[in-house]
C-alpha positions in Angstrom: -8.1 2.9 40.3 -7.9 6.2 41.8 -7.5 9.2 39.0 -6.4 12.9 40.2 -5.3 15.7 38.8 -2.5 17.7 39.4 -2.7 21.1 39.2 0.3 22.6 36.7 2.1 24.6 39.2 5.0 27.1 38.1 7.2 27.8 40.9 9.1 31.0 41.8 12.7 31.0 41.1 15.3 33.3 40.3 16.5 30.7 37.9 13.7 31.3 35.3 13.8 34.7 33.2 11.4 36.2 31.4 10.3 34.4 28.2 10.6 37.0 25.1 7.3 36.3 22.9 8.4 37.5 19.4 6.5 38.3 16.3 8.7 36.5 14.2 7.2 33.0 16.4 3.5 33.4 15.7 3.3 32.4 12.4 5.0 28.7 13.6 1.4 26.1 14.5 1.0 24.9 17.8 0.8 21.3 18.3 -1.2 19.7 21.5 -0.1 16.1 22.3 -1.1 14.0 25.3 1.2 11.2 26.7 0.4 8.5 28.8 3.2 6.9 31.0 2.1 3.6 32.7 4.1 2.0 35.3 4.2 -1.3 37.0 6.4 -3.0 39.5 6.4 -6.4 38.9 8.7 -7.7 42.1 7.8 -5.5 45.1 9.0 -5.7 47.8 8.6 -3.5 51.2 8.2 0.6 50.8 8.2 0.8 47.4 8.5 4.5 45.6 8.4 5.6 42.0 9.1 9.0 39.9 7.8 10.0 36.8 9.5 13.0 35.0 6.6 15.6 33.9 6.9 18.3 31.5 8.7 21.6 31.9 7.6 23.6 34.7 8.0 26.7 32.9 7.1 27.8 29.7 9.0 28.7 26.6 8.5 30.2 23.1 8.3 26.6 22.0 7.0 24.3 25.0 3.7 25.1 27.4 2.6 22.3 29.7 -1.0 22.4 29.5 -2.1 19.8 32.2 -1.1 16.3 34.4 -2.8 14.1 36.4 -2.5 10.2 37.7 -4.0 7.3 38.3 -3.2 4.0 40.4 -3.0 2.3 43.7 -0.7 4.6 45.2 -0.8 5.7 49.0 0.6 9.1 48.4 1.3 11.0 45.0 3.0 14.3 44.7 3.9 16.9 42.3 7.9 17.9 43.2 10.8 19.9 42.2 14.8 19.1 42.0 15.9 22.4 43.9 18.6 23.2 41.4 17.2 22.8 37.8 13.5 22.7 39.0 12.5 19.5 37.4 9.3 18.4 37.7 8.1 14.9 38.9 5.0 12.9 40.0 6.6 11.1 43.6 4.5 8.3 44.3 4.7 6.1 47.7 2.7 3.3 47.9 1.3 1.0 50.8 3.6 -1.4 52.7 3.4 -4.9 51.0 0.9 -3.9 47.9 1.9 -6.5 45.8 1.2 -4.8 42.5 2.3 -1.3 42.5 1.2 1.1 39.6 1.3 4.5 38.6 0.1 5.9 35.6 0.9 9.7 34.2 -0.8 11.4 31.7 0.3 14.5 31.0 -1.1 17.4 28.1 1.4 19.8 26.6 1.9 22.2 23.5 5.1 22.5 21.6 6.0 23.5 17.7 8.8 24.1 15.8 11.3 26.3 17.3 13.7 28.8 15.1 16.3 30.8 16.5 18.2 33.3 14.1 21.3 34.2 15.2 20.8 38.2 15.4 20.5 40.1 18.8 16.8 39.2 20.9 15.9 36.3 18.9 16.3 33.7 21.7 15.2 33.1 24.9 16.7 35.5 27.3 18.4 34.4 30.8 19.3 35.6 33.6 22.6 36.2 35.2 22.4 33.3 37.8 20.9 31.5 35.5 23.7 31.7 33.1 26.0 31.6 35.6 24.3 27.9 36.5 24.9 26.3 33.0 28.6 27.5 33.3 28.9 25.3 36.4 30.7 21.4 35.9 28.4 18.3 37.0 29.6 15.0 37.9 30.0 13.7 35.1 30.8 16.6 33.0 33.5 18.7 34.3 34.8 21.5 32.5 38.9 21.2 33.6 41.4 19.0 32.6 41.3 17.0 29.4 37.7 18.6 28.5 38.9 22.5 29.2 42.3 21.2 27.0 39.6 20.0 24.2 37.4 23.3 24.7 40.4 25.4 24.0 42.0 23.7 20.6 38.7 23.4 19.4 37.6 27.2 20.0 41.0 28.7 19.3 40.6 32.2 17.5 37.1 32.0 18.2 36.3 35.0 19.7 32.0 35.1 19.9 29.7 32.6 21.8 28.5 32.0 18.2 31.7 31.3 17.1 33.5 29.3 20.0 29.6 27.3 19.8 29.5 26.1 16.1 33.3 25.0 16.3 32.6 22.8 19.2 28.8 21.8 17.3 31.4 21.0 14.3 33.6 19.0 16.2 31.4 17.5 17.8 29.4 16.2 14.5 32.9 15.2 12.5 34.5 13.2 15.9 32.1 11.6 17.3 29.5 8.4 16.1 25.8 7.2 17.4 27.0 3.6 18.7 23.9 1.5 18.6 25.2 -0.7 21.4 24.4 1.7 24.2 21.9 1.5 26.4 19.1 3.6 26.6 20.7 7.2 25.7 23.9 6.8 27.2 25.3 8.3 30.5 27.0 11.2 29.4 30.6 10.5 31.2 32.8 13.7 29.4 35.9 13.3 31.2 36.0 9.1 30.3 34.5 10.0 26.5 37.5 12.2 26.0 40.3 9.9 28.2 40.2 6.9 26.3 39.0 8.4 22.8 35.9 6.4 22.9 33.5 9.0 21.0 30.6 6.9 20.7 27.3 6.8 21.9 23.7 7.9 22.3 22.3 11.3 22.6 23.0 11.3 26.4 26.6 11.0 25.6 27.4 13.5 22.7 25.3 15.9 23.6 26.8 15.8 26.8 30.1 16.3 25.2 28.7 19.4 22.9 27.5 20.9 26.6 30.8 20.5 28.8 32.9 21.2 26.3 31.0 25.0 25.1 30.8 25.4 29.3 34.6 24.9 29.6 35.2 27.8 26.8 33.0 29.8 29.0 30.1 29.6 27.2 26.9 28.8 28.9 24.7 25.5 27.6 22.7 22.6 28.5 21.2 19.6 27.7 17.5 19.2 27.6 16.2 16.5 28.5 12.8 14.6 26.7 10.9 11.8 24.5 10.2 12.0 20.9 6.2 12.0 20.4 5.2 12.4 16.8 7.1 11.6 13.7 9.7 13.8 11.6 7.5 16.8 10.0 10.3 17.0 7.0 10.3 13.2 6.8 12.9 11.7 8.3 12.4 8.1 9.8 15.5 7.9 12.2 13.6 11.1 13.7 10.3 10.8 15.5 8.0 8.3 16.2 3.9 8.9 17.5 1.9 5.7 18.9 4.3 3.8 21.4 7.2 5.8 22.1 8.9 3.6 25.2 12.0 3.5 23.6 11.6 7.3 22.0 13.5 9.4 25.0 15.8 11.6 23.5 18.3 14.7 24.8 18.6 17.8 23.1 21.1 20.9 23.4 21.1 24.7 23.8 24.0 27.0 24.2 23.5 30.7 25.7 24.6 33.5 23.4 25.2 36.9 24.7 23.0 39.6 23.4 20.9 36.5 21.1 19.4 34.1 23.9 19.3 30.6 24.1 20.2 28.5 20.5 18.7 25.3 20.1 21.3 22.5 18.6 21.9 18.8 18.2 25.1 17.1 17.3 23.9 14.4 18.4 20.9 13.8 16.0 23.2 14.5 13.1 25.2 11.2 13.9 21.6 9.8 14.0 20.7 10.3 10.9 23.7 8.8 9.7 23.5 5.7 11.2 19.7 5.1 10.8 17.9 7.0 7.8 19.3 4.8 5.1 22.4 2.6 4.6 26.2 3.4 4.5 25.4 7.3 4.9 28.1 9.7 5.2 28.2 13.6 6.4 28.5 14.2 2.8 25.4 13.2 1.8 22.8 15.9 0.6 20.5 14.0 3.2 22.7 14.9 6.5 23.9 18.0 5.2 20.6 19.2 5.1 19.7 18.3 9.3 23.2 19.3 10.0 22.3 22.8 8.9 18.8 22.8 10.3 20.2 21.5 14.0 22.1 24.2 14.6 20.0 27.4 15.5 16.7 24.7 15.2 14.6 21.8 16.5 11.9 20.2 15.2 8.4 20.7 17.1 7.9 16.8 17.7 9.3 16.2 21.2 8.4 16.8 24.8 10.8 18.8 26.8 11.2 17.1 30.4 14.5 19.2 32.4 17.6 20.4 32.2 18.5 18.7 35.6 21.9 16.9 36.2 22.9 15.2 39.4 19.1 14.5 40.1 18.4 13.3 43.9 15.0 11.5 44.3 13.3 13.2 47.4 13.0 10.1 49.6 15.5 8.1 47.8 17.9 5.7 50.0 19.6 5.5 46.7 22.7 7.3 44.5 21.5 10.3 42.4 20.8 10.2 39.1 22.7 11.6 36.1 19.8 13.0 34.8 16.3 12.5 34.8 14.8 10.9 31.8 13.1 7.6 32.8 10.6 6.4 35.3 12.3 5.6 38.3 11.4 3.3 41.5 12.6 1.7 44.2 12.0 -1.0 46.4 13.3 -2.8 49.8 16.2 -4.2 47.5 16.9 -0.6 46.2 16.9 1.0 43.0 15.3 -0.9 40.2 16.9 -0.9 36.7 14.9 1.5 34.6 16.3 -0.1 31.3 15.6 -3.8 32.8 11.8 -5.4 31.2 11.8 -7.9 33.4 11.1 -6.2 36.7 10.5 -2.4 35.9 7.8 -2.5 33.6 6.9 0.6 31.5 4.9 2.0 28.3 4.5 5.4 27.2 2.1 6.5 24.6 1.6 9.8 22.5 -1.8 11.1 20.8 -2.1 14.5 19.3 -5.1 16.1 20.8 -5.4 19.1 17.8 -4.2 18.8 14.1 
């Protein structure tokens, strides 16, 4: 088994802007975590490729990627970026006819718990194109139509990015349910969510729906795309998980404020909480009320931020682009495997903390 590491690179873009550092942050404990993603391809057949999503490759007030490297039979393994979003993945290409193709990622990172108050310079600052990026429709999330109609009722007399934000965070958290019936995290399809009245989901869907309906009131935001790695710090089971975290992917959201930054959110975690901490919850319990309150303006420093990419293409994909990028991907000479499928795309991720 060969083992390299890959040096964390930060590229140049004009999308990134310069992360504020401020006092009121220090006080908040950095955790270190180390995850392990191992995968195996257990029908190959011809060329086959594989992508791992790796941490974000920039920094943030609440995120620092601290190290990756990889191990397997691969021919030729990569460190690359989406162009758009700047997403970072391991590419991995192995030999012609190797019969057991595997790839394992670890990856080292820093995170904790990240508080936003809503007065001028607390967030994250961004930059004009970068703001002007997270106004922009995707595929699946366009921001005309039935979803501008939405954005507008919703936000009407709003008249701050604060305001027009926590009506649509609101709405969002009274209209929509977590449907435990969805694969993986959902797909995210806006336009189809809001057609046929179908508000269920995963995270992947109502946060998608929190982010295309804020960027069709004209106010930037995105989803952020990652994995659970260490339980709840305030307790709640539906919320984290550390040990084997396969199955712990989860989205998050952040809307762009004018004059205040980015503001972390999550609708979506709210209708989680309902379905999952205890039985036959409601939004009136004391319980959800209570993370309802702390997801808007705050996330909990448990989770590993991967991208904020949409409309992923692999680089040396024959296949369709991705929605987003939050699963090991590969492909063979039959095409694109099924990341959610056990039988044939096999893959385990693990979390330790390195420092408590």
């Amino acid at each position: 088994m060969k083992r390299r590491t890959l040096l964390k690179a930060v590229p140049a873009s004009t999308l990134i802007a310069a992360v504020p550092f401020a006092a009121r942050a220090q006080s908040r404990k950095w955790r270190t975590f180390e995850t392990t993603a191992h995968l195996e391809i257990a029908q190959a057949k011809g060329q086959v490729r594989a992508w791992m999503p790796l941490p974000l490759s920039q920094d943030t007030d609440y995120f620092k990627t601290l190290a990756n490297s990889w191990s397997g039979n691969a021919e030729k393994v990569e460190i690359v970026y989406e162009p758009t979003y700047r997403a970072a993945m391991v590419s991995a290409q192995f030999r012609p006819g190797e019969t057991q193709p595997v790839i394992e990622v670890a990856s080292r990172f820093a995170v904790r718990e990240r508080n936003v108050e809503l007065k001028p310079g607390a967030g994250m600052l961004a930059t004009r194109e970068e703001q002007a990026l997270y106004l922009k429709p995707t595929e699946l999330m366009p921001t005309d139509g039935i979803v501008k109609k939405t954005a507008d009722e919703i936000t009407k007399g709003a008249r701050t990015d604060v305001a027009k934000a926590r009506a649509i965070y609101d709405w969002t958290v009274e209209n929509t349910f977590r449907d435990p019936k969805t694969r993986g995290c959902g797909v995210g399809d806006v336009k189809a969510m809001l057609e046929t009245g179908a508000l269920g989901g995963k995270c992947a869907d109502l946060n998608a729906l929190f982010v295309a309906l804020c960027r069709a009131a004209g106010v930037p935001a995105r989803d952020v795309y990652g994995v659970r790695v260490v339980e709840s710090p305030r307790g709640y089971k539906s919320m984290g998980r550390l040990g084997d975290i396969t199955k712990a992917q989860h989205c998050r959201a952040e809307f762009y404020a004018q004059g205040i930054g980015w503001v972390p959110v999550d609708p979506a975690d709210v209708r989680k909480v309902v379905l999952e901490e205890r039985p036959n919850l409601s939004l009136n319990d004391d319980v959800v009320k209570q993370m309802r309150a702390f997801l808007f303006g705050n996330w909990e420093g448990n989770w590993l931020a991967y991208n904020y990419a949409h409309d992923v293409k692999l680089p040396g994909s024959k296949g369709a682009q991705l929605p987003f990028l939050m699963y090991p991907q590969a492909e063979t000479a039959d095409g694109r495997l099924d990341s959610l499928d056990p039988e044939n795309f096999k893959y385990r991720i693990v979390s330790r903390e390195l420092s408590v």
